[in-house]
N, C-alpha and C positions, 0 to 999 in steps of 0.2 A: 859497578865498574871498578873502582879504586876504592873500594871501602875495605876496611880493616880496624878493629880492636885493637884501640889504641889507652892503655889505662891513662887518669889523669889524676892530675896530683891535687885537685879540688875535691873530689869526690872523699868520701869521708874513710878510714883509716880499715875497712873490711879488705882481706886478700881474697884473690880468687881461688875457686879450688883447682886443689889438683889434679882431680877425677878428669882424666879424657875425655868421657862421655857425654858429662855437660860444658855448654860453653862458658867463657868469661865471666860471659856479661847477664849470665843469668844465676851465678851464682848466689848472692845476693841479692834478693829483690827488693830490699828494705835502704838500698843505698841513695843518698838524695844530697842535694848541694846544695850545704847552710847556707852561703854568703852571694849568691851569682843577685838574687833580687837585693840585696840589702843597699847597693848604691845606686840604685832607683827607687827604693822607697826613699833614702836619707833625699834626693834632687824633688820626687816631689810633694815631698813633706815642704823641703824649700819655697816650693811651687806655690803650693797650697797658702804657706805663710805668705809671700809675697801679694799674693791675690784677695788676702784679709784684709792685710794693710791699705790696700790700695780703693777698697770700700769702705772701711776703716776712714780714712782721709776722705775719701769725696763726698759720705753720707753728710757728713754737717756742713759742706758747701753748697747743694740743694737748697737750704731752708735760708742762706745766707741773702742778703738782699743785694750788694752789688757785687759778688763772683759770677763767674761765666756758667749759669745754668748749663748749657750745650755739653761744655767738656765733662763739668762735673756728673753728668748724666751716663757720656758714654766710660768714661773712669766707673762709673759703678755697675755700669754691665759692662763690661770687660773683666774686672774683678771677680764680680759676681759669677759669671760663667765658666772664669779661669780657674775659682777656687769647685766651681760645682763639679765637673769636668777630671780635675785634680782630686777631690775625693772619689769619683768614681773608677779612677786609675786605680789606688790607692786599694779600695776595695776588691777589685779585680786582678789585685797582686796578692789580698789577703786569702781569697777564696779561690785563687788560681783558675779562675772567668778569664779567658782574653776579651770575650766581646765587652769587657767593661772598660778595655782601655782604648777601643773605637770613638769616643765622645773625646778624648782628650786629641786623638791624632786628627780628628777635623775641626777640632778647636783651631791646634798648631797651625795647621793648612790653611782655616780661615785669616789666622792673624795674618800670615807671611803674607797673605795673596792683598790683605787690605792694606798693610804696612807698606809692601814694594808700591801700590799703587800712588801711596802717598810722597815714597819719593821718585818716585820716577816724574810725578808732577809737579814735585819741589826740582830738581831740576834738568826737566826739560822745556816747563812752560814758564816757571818764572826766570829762570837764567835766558831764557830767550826775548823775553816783552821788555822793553825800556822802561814801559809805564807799570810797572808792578808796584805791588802793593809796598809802602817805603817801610814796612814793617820789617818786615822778611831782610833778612840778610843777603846780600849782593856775594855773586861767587866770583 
């Protein structure tokens, strides 16, 4: 409907030809754009570090005798799946697969959906109960 050949000024330094005969955009086939993945690999190279660390710290509270087994449990799958997940992106920006960066977007989707769950719980049901837990912070 509205499309048009529009040069851009990322694509790499090839002019088009002049030949009327062929188009634009077939003049060079060889044209391709260094930098459009590179601030998605730098976020989840980020990604991936943050989700080492985070198994990183929870692996020695496991074996700890009075830390919170529970949390330190779910910190290491969380991590753990966050860095797996993240390399699999990763890979599938190197080898130009998108179905490799399917695992990371229902990773995302998982966390938000478990995350809001938790606060929607923090407060709708503790700011509501009198008798709440005296831990929790009062809103």
């Amino acid at each position: 409907m509205f499309y048009d050949y529009v040069p851009s000024l990322y694509w790499s330094s090839a002019q088009p030809s002049t030949n009327s005969s062929t188009s634009p955009s077939k003049s060079n086939p060889t044209t391709t754009c260094s930098s459009s993945p590179l601030l998605v690999k730098i976020l989840l190279y980020v990604h991936t570090g943050i989700h080492i660390l985070a198994v990183a710290r929870a692996a020695p509270s496991i074996h700890h005798i009075t830390s919170d087994h529970h949390q330190a449990t779910e910190s290491l799958m969380l991590g753990t799946f966050g860095a797996l997940t993240s390399i699999l992106a990763i890979l599938g920006l190197w080898y130009r697969q998108r179905q490799f960066l399917l695992p990371l977007v229902v990773f995302l989707l998982a966390t938000i959906v478990l995350d809001s769950i938790a606060i929607f719980y923090y407060y709708y049901y503790l700011s509501s109960t009198p008798h709440a837990d005296p831990t929790y912070p009062a809103m």
